[in-house]
C-alpha positions in Angstrom: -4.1 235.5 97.3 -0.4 233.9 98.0 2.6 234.7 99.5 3.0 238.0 101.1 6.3 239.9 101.9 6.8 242.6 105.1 10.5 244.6 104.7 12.6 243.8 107.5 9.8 241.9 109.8 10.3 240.8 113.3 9.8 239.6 116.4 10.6 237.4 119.4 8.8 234.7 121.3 6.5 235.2 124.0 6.9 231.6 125.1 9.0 228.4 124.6 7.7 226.1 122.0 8.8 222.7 121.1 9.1 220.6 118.0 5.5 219.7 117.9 3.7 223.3 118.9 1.8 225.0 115.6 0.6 227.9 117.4 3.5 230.3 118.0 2.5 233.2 120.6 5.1 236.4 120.0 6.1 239.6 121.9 2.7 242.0 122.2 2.9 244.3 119.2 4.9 242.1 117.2 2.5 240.8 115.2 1.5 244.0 113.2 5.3 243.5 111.2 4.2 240.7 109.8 2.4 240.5 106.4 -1.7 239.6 106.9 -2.1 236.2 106.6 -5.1 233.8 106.8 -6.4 230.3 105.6 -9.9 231.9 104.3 -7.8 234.6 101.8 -5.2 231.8 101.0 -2.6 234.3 102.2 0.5 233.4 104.1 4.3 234.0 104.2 7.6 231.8 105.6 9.4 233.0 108.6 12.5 231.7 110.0 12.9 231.2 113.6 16.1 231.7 115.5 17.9 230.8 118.7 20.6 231.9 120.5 23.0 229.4 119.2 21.9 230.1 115.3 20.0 227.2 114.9 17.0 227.9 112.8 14.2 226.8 111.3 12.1 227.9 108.1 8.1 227.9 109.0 5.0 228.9 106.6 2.6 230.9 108.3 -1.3 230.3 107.3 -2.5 232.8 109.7 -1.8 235.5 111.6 -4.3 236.9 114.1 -3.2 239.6 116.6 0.2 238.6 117.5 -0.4 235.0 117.1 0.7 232.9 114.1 -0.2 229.5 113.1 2.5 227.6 111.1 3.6 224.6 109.7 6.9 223.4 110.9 10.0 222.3 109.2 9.7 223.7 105.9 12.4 224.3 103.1 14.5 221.6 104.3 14.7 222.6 107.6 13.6 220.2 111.1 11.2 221.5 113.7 13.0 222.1 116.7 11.9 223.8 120.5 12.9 227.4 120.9 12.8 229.2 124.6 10.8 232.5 125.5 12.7 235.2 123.6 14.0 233.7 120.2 13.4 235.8 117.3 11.5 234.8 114.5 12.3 236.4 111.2 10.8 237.1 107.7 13.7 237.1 105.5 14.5 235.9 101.5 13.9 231.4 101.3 13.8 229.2 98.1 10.5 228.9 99.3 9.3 232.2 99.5 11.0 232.8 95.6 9.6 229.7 94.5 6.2 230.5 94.9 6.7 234.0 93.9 4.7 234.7 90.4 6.4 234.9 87.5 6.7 238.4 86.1 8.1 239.7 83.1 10.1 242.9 83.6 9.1 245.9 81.1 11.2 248.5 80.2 9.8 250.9 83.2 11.3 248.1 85.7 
């Protein structure tokens, strides 16, 4: 239960959203790159969506069913902002995501 991590995740935008919109609707078959996520297991993962002009936005995704992603907007600093049909969305490296990493010590095998 926590954050989960894909390598090299993702995917584009099915439809436009704006700044308000919590249920983001990608490409069929993007879904499956992203890490499971879901409210009941307490799993999710951050996502950054981007446009066309490199505006982006950092999101936490608390569920992921098919290739349908609920989110909360706005996160790590970032605004919620409206993306068109087409925008990629992104899992990459956020203070976020390291932040609530567990803490680990490496052993000598690491």
């Amino acid at each position: 239960m926590g954050v989960k991590v894909n390598n090299n995740a993702y995917g584009t935008l099915s439809a436009s959203i704006n700044s308000s919109v919590t249920s983001i609707s990608l490409t069929s078959g993007h879904g499956a790159r992203f890490p499971a996520a879901s409210v009941a297991s307490g799993d999710y993962f951050y996502a950054t969506l981007i446009d066309t002009s490199n505006n982006f936005e950092i999101v936490k995704v608390t569920d992921r069913t098919a290739d349908t992603l609920t989110v909360v907007r706005g996160r790590d600093g970032t605004t919620a902002r409206a993306y068109v049909a087409g925008s990629r969305i992104e899992l990459r490296i956020t203070a976020a995501l390291l932040g609530d990493l567990p803490n680990r010590q490496l052993q000598t095998t690491d």
